[in-house]
ZAMARGU-4260 file (C-alpha; in steps of 0.2 Angstrom, whole numbers, plus 5000, padded with zeros to 4 digits):
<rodrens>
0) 4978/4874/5030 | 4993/4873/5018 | 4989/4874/4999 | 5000/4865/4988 | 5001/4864/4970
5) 4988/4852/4964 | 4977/4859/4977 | 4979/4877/4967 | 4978/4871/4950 | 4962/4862/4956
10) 4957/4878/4962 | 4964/4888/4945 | 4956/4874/4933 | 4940/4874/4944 | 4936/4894/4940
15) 4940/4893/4921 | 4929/4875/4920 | 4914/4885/4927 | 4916/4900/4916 | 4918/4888/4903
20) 4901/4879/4908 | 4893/4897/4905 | 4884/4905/4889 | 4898/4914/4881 | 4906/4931/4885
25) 4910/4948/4879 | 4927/4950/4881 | 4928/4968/4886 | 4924/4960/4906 | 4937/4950/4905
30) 4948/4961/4917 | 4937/4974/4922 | 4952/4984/4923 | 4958/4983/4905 | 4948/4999/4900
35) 4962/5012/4892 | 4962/5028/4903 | 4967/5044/4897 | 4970/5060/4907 | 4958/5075/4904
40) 4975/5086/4901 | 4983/5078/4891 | 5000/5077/4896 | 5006/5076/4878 | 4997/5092/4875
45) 4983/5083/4866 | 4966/5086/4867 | 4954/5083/4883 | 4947/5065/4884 | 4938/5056/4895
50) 4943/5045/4909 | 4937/5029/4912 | 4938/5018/4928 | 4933/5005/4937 | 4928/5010/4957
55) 4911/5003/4955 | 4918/4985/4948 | 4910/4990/4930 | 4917/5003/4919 | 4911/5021/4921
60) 4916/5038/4917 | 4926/5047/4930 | 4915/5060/4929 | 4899/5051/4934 | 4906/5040/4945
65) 4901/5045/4964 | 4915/5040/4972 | 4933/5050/4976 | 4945/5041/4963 | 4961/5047/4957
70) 4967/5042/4942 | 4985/5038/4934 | 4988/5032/4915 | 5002/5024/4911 | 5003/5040/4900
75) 5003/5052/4915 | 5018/5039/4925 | 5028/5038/4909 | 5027/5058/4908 | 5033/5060/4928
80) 5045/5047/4928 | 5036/5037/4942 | 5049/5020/4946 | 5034/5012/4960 | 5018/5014/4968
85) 5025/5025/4983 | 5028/5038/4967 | 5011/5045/4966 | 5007/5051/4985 | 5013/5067/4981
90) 5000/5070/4966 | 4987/5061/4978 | 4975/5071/4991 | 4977/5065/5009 | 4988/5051/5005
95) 5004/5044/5011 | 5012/5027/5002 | 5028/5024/5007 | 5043/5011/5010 | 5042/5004/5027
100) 5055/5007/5036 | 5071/4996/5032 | 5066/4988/5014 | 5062/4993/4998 | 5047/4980/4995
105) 5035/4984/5009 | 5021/4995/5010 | 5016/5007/5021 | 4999/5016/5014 | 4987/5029/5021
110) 4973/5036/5017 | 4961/5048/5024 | 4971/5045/5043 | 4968/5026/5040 | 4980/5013/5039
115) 4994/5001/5043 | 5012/5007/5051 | 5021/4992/5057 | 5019/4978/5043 | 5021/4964/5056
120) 5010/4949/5052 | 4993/4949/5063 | 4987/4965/5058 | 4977/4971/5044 | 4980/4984/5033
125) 4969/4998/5033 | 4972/5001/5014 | 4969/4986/5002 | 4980/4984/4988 | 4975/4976/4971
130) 4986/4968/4958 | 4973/4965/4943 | 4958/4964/4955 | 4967/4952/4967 | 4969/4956/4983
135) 4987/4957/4990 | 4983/4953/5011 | 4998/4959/5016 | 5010/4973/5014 | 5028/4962/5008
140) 5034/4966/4992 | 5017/4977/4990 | 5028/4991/4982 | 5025/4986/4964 | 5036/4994/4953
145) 5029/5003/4938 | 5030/4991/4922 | 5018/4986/4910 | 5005/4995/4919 | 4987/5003/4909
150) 4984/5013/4926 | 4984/5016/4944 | 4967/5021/4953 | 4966/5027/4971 | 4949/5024/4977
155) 4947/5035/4995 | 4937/5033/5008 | 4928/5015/5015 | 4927/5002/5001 | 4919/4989/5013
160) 4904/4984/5000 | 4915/4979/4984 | 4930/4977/4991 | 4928/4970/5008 | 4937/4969/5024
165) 4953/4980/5027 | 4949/4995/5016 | 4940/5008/5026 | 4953/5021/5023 | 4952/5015/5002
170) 4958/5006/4991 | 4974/5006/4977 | 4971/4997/4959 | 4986/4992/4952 | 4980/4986/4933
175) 4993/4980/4922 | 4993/4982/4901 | 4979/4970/4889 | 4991/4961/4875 | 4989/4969/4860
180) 4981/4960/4845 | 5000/4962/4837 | 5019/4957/4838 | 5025/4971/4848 | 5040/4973/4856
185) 5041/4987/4870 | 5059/4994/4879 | 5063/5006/4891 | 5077/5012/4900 | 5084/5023/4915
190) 5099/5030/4918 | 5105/5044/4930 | 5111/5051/4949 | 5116/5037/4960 | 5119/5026/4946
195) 5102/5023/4943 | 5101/5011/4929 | 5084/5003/4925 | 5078/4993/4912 | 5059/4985/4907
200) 5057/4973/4890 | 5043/4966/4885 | 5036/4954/4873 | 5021/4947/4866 | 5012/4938/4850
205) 4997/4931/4845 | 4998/4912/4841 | 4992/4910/4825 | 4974/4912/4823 | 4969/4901/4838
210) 4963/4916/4850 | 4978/4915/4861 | 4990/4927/4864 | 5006/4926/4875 | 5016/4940/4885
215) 5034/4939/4894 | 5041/4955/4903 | 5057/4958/4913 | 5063/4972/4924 | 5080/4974/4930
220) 5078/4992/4943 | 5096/4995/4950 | 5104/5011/4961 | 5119/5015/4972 | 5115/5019/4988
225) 5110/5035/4994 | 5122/5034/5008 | 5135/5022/5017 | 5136/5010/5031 | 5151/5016/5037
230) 5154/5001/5049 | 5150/4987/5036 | 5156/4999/5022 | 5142/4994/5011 | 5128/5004/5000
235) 5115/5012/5013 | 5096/5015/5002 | 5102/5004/4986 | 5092/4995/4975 | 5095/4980/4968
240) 5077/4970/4961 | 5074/4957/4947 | 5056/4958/4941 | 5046/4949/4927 | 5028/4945/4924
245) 5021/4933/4912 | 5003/4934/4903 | 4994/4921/4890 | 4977/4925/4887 | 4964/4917/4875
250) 4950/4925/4866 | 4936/4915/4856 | 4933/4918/4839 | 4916/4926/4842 | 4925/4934/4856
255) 4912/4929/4869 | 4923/4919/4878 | 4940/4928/4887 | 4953/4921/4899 | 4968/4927/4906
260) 4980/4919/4915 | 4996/4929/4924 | 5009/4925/4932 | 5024/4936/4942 | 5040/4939/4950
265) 5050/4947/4961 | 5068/4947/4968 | 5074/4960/4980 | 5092/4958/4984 | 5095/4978/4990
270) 5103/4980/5007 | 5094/4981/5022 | 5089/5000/5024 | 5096/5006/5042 | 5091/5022/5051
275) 5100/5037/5054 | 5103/5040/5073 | 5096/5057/5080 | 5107/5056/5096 | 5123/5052/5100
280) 5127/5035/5107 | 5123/5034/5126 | 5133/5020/5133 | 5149/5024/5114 | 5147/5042/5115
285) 5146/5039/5094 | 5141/5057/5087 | 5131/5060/5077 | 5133/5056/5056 | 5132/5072/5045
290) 5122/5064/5030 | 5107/5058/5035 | 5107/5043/5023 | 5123/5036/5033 | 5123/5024/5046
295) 5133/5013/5055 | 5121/4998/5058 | 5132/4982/5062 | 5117/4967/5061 | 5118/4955/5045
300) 5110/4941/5049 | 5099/4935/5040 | 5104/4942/5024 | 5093/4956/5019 | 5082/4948/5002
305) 5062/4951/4997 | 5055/4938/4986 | 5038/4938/4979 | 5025/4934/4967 | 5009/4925/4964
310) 4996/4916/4948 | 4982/4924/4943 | 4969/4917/4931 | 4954/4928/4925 | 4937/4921/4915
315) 4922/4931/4911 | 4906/4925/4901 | 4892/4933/4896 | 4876/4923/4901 | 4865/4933/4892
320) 4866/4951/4884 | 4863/4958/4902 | 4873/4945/4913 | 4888/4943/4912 | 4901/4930/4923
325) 4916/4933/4932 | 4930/4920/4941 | 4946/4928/4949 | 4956/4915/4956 | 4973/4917/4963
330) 4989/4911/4973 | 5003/4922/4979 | 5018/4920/4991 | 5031/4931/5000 | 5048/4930/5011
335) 5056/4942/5017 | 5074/4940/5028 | 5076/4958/5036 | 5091/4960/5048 | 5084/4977/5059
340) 5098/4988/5066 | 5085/4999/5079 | 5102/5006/5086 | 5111/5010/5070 | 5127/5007/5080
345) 5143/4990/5077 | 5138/4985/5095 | 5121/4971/5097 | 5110/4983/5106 | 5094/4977/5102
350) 5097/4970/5085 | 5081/4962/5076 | 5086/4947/5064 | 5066/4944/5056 | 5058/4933/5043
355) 5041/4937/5038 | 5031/4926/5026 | 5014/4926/5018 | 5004/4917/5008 | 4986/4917/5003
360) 4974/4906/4990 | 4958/4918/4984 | 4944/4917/4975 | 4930/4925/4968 | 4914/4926/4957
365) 4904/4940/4951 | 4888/4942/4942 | 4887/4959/4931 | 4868/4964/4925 | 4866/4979/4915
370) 4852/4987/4907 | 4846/5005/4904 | 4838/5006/4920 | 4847/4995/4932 | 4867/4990/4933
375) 4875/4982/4946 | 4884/4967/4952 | 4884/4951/4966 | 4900/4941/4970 | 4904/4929/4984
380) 4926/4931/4988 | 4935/4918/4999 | 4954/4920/5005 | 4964/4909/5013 | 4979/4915/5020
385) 4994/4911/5030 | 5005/4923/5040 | 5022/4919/5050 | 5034/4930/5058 | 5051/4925/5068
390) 5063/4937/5076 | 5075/4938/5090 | 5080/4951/5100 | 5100/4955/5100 | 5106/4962/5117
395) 5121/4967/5127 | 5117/4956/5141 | 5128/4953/5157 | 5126/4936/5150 | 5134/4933/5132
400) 5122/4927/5120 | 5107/4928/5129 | 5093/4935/5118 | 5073/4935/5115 | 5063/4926/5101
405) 5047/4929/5097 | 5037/4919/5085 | 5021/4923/5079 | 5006/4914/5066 | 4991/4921/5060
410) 4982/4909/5049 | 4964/4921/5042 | 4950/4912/5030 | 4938/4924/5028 | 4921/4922/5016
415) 4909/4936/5011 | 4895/4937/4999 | 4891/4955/4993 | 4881/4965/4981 | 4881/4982/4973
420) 4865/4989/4963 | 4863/5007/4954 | 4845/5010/4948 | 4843/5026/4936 | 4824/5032/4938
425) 4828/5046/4927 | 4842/5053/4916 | 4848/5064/4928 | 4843/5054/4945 | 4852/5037/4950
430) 4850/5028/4967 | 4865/5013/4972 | 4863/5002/4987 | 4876/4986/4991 | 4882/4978/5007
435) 4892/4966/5008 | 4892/4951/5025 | 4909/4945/5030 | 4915/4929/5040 | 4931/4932/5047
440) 4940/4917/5055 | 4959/4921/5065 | 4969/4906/5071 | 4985/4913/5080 | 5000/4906/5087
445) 5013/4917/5100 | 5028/4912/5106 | 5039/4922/5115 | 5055/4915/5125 | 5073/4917/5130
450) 5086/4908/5121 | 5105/4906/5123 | 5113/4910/5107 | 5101/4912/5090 | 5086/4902/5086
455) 5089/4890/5074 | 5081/4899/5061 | 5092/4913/5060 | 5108/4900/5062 | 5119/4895/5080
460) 5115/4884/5090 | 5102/4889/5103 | 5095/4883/5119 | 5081/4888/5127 | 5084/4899/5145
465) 5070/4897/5155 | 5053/4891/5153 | 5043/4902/5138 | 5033/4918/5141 | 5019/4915/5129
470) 5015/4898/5122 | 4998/4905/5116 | 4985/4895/5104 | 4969/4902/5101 | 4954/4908/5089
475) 4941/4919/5085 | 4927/4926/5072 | 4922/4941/5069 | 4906/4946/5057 | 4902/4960/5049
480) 4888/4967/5039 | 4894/4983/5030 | 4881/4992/5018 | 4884/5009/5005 | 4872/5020/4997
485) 4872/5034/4986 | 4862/5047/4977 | 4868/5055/4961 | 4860/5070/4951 | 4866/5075/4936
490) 4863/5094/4934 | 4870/5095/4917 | 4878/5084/4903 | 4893/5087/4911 | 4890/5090/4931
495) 4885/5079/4945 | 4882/5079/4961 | 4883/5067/4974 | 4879/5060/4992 | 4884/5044/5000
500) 4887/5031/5013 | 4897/5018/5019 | 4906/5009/5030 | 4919/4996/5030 | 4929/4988/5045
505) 4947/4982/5047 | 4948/4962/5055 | 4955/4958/5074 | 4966/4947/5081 | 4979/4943/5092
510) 4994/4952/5094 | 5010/4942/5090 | 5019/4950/5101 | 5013/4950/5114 | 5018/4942/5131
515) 5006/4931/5141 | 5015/4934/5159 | 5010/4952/5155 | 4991/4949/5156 | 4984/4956/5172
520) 4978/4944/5185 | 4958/4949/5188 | 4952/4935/5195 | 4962/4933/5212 | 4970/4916/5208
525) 4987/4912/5208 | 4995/4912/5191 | 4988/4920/5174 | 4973/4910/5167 | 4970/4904/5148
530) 4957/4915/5147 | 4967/4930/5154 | 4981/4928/5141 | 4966/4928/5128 | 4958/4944/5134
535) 4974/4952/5135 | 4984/4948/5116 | 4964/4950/5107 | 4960/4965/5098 | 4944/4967/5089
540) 4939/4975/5070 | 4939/4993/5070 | 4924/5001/5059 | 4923/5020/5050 | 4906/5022/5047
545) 4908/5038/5033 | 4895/5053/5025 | 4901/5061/5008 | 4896/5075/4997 | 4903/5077/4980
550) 4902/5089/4966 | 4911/5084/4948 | 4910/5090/4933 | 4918/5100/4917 | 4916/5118/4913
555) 4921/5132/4897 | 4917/5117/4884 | 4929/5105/4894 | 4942/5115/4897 | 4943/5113/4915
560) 4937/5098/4923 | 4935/5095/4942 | 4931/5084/4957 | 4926/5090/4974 | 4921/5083/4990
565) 4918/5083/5009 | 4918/5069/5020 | 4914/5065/5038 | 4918/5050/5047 | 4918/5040/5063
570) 4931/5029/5068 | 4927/5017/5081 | 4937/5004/5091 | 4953/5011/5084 | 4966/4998/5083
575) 4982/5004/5093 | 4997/4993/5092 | 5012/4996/5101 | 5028/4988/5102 | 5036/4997/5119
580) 5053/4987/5130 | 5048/4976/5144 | 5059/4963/5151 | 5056/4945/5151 | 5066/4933/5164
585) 5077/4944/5168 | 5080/4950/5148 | 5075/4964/5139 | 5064/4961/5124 | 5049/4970/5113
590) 5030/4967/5120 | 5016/4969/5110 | 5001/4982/5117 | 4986/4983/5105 | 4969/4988/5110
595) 4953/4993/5103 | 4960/5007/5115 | 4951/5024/5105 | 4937/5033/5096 | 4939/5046/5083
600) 4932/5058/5072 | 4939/5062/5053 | 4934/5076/5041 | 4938/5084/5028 | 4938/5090/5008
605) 4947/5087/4993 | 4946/5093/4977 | 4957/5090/4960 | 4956/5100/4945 | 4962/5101/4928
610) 4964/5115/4918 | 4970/5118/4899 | 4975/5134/4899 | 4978/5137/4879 | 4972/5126/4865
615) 4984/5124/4849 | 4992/5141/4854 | 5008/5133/4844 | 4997/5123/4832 | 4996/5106/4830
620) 4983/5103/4844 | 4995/5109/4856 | 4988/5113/4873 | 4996/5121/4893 | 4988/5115/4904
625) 4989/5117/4927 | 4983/5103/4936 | 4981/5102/4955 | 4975/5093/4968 | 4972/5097/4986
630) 4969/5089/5002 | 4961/5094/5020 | 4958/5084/5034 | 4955/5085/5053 | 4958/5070/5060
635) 4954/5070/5082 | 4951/5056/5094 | 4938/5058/5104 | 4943/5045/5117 | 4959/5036/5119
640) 4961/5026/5135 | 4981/5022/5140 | 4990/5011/5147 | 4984/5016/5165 | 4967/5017/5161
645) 4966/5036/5158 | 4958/5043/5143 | 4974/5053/5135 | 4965/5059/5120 | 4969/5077/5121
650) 4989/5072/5119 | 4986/5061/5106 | 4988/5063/5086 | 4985/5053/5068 | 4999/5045/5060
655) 5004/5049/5044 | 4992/5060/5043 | 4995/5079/5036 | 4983/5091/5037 | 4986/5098/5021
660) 4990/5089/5006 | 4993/5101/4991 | 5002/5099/4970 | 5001/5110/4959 | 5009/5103/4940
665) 5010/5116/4927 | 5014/5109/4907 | 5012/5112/4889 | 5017/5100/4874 | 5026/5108/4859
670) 5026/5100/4840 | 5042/5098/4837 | 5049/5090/4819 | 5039/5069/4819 | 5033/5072/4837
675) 5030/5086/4853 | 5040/5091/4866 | 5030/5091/4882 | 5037/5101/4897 | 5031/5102/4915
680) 5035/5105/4936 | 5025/5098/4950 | 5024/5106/4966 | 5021/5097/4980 | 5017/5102/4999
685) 5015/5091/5015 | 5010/5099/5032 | 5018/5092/5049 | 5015/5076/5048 | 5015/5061/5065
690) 5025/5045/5065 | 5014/5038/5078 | 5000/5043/5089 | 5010/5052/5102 | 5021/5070/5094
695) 5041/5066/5095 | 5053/5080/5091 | 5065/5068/5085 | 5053/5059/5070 | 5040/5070/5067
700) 5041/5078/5051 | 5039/5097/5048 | 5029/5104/5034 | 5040/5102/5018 | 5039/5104/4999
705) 5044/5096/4984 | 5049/5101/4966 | 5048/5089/4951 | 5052/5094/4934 | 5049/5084/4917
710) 5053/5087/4900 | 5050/5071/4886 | 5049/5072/4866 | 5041/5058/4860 | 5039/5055/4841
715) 5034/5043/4827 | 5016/5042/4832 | 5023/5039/4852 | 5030/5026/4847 | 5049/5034/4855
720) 5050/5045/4868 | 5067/5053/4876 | 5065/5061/4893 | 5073/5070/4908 | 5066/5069/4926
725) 5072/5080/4939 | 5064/5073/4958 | 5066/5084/4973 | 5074/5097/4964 | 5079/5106/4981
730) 5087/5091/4989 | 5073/5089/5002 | 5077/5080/5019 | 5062/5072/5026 | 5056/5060/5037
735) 5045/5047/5033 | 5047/5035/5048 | 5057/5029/5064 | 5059/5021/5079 | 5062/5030/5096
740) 5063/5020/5112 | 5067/5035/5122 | 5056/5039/5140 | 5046/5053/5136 | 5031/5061/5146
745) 5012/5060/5140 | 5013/5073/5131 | 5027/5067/5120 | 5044/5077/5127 | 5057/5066/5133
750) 5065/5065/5151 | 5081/5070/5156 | 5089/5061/5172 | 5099/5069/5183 | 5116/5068/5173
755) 5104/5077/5159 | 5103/5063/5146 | 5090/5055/5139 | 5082/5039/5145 | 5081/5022/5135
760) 5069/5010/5137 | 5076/4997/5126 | 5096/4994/5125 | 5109/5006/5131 | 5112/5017/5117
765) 5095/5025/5114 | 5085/5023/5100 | 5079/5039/5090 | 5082/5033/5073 | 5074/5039/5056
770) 5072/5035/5038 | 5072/5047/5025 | 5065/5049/5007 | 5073/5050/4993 | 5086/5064/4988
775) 5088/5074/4972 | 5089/5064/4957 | 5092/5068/4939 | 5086/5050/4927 | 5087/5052/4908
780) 5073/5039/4899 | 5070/5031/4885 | 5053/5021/4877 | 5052/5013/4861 | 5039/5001/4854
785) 5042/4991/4840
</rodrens>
């Protein structure tokens, strides 16, 4: 189904006309996310406060919430000089957000061994992201930068019952800035190493005394690169975005009535990101480059460029003094041209020129009751989304210009209803129970074929070579019943403890890549049948059904405040996509494997602490405060069946997934003159950490740390604010991510042949190529609001 315009305004206008139908509302539940949040150290060295967040869809202290959350204010990202999302994984327990590979717009996220490594269209992210409670489906141009946000909440473990399908590792709230009731005027910039020059204005006024307000904000987030493409002798890891967002909400008189309406942006034009080879060339002989943010990546077609954004609109009512009414409906659409170098080397030895687009139509309705006794919510959500990918495969052929394409389109509707009570039958002793039934509908189409020359998508003038591989069409539904409960006791005023359960499950499919002539024939007739091609590209959900303990509280009259808890979880029909080199007619190509292939089990503790360690020792309500967080988890499969039918779980291992995840950030806030001077260093520490399920010595990243140091005077009643940001003091080199297409054995150590080389599997060269994060950096900032 495509959406156009009149279709989403008809689908905008219907939400506000039935809020607008309904008694009037408060208009604190606008946009649940709209509560201020404060960190209980205060990073300015004030007093300790109260956070306030929004797991549970309603608006609760962190400290009485049972669920694990951590919570960033746009205070604590101002302070650390956070630039995006991927900016708070090192300050997060057993998480891991990061760029995906070869842009600087797509999201790879983890959490608690959960989630989503290759971003191609037709599989579901394990870890949903949330722009102002809507739902981004998939991960292209999901790295939001930091602008104009109140706070970032990172919900862990499964969130099926609230949140639905595709987050049983969590959840990430993105939650952008309420417009003030006042002209204001806010600026900040960014200057420092690699040229980094960033820049964020925004604007907004009330209209009159009509109730409405209006918003406009722009971003401009430029940097050299960290290294060169010595072939193409451009920028390697540059960034080169335009970003803006733009709000108008309306507020009745009686302030009953609240709508919102939001609208963004954005542009990435940086270079393609390309890998850094790990072995020298096998078919050049090219060495190996000394930095390892060089490459020498030849493929430019189709230009590299990201472009993104989406409508929102927001309405909530209250019914009565107990009821109150939510609509959330929205529209967003991506593209991304990615040119993919796997070889990192002039020659076309497999070279990837891709385009990924998305697009997705949501909506949703929620009824809030609260009482003394009884709180909770029911909503109904509906998505409809759209999901295309196209891509060819470059190769040094003994036939000039003959190359794979592949095509794939996923097309998901999906419609749940849910619900999500808490009854308090004392004080101190509170029972919630939800669940939340999903319809979940996949249309896919796969293409695969051998071309002369490109496709026309990407330019030339192709042909087709051969009949196709895969012309597959097909469907199916999934339905799934996912329910939560938890006990809370509050042993004091200011402890709790807790118990819970839930389960969420991630959607099937079919794999786009895959190829229909490598279905095996079961039923003894010549040729592969429909239904065999069917069996062989479907994989089904996968479900984590999860026990949690939790203890949180604050002790020594506030002083230190604490969240700990322990999990258990099993993961069942375990997704494993895998993209490995088969041939094709006589060509060399990528073939999609995924199967519901293993079973695991995932435990593990976490804890997060904050600490003020003096109060006004330097007057003025100046405090030092030590905040950590740590991370634990022990993450096995129990059964993982290969290729060949054998269960090779004992030589398998969880991506992205560190056993320990550790920060420690020491600070204190100084008056000084019209404001305070605030001081602080973050440690943070990573254990070896997996690229894929099987261990590679060329990707897999040893245990590493990172230093971070701040140090921001901010004055006039916070209005100004100067700082300095170090990031990765120690210049760091780690791995986040790869490819290797390199024969290894089962247990992960690659094969030498007889000349005592390594092996490709795909191309000539060898593929062991890595990304890296990013190097030391030194930003000088500014802030002022006017």
């Amino acid at each position: 189904m495509r959406f156009t315009a009149i279709s989403i305004r008809a689908l905008l206008i219907g939400g506000a006309s039935l809020a607008a139908m309904s008694a009037p509302a408060l208009a604190q539940a606008s946009n649940a996310d709209a509560t201020p949040v404060v960190t209980t150290a205060d990073e300015a060295g004030g007093a300790t406060q109260e956070i306030v967040v929004t797991a549970r869809r309603r608006e609760e202290s962190l400290l009485r919430v049972p669920v694990a959350v951590t919570a960033f204010s746009a205070q604590k990202l101002e302070m650390s000089g956070a630039v995006d999302l991927t900016d708070i994984q090192n300050t997060t327990p057993n998480t891991t957000l990061k760029d995906a590979r070869g842009t600087n717009s797509t999201l790879a996220a983890f959490i608690r061994g959960v989630g989503q490594q290759d971003p191609v269209p037709g599989f579901e992210a394990g870890v949903g992201i949330y722009l102002d409670d809507v739902y981004l489906n998939r991960p292209q141009a999901a790295v939001l930068d930091v602008y104009e946000v109140d706070r970032i909440e990172v919900l862990r473990g499964p969130q099926g019952t609230l949140y639905g399908r595709n987050t049983i590792g969590g959840a990430i709230k993105y939650v952008t800035k309420r417009l003030p009731d006042h002209f204001e005027v806010n600026v900040k910039g960014t200057y420092g190493s690699y040229n980094e020059a960033d820049g964020v204005i925004g604007v907004s006024t009330p209209i009159g005394d009509s109730g409405f307000k209006i918003g406009v904000s722009g971003a401009r987030l430029t940097h050299d690169g960290f290294g060169e493409n010595t072939n193409l002798h451009i920028d390697n890891y540059n960034k080169d975005v335009w970003a803006g967002r733009g709000t108008l909400e309306f507020q009745s008189p009686d302030k009953r009535l609240f709508v919102r309406i939001t609208g963004d942006y954005t542009d990435d034009k940086s270079n393609p990101r390309n890998g850094h080879r790990l072995i020298p060339g096998l078919l050049s002989g090219a060495p190996v480059q000394d930095d390892v943010y060089d490459t020498r990546a030849g493929l430019v077609i189709p230009k590299q460029r990201v472009k993104g954004g989406g409508l929102s609109m927001s309405v909530s009512a209250d019914l009565t003094d107990n009821v109150t009414f939510r609509s959330i409906s929205a529209y967003r659409k991506d593209t991304s041209h990615a040119p993919i170098d796997f070889d990192a080397l002039p020659a076309a030895d497999v070279d990837v020129p891709a385009i990924y687009r998305n697009n997705q139509t949501s909506q949703e309705f929620q009824l809030l009751y609260k009482s003394d006794k009884l709180n909770g919510i029911i909503g109904y959500y509906y998505l409809d989304a759209e999901a295309s990918t196209g891509f060819g495969v470059l190769l040094s052929t003994t036939l000039p210009g003959l190359n794979a394409y592949t095509a794939g389109d996923v097309r998901t509707h999906t419609h749940s209803v849910y619900g999500d009570f808490t009854y308090s039958f004392t004080d101190r002793l509170s029972l919630s129970l939800g669940g939340r039934y999903t319809w979940d509908q996949r249309q896919s189409h796969v293409f695969k074929a051998n071309y002369i020359g490109l496709t026309s998508e990407f330019g030339g003038n192709p042909a087709l070579f051969g009949l196709p591989s895969t012309n597959f069409e097909g469907g199916a539904n999934f339905k799934k019943f996912t329910p939560r409960a938890s006990l809370s006791f509050q042993v004091t005023p200011d402890q709790m403890v807790y118990a819970s359960y839930s389960q969420g499950f991630k959607g099937g499919g079919f794999d786009p890549r895959g190829s229909g002539t490598s279905a095996p024939n079961t039923d003894g007739v010549p040729g592969i049948s429909y239904q065999e091609i069917y069996n062989y590209l479907l994989f089904k959900p996968e479900t984590v059904k999860s026990y949690e303990i939790g203890w949180k509280g604050a002790l020594f009259d506030r002083r230190l405040t604490f969240a700990a808890d322990g999990f258990y979880s099993d993961y069942s029909d375990v997704q494993i996509p895998g993209s490995v080199g088969c041939v094709i007619g006589g060509v060399q190509s990528f073939c999609g494997i995924t199967t519901n292939a293993a079973k695991a089990t995932i435990k593990g503790a976490e804890l997060e602490a904050n600490a003020i360690l003096a109060r006004n020792f330097a007057g003025a309500g100046s405090n030092a405060y030590f905040n950590t967080t740590l991370g634990y988890i022990d993450a096995k499969y129990k059964r993982f069946i290969g290729p060949t039918g054998v269960d090779v779980s004992d030589v398998r291992v969880f991506q992205n997934t560190p056993h320990w995840t550790v920060s420690g950030t020491l600070g204190a806030g100084l008056p000084m003159g019209a404001g305070t001077l605030t001081g602080s260093g973050t440690a943070s520490y990573r254990s070896l950490t997996h690229q894929f399920e099987t261990a590679s010595p060329f990707l897999d990243q040893k245990r590493y740390t990172l230093f971070d140091a701040n140090l921001v005077y901010s004055f006039h009643g916070g209005k100004y604010s100067l700082g300095i940001h170090a990031k990765n003091i120690t210049n760091e080199h780690y791995k986040t991510s790869g490819y290797q297409y390199i024969a290894s054995t089962i247990a992960g150590v690659p094969i030498l042949n007889a000349q005592g080389r390594y092996t490709p599997t795909l191309g000539k060269e060898g593929i062991a190529t890595a990304f890296y994060g990013n190097p030391r950096q030194v930003l000088a900032s500014f802030t002022a609001k006017f």
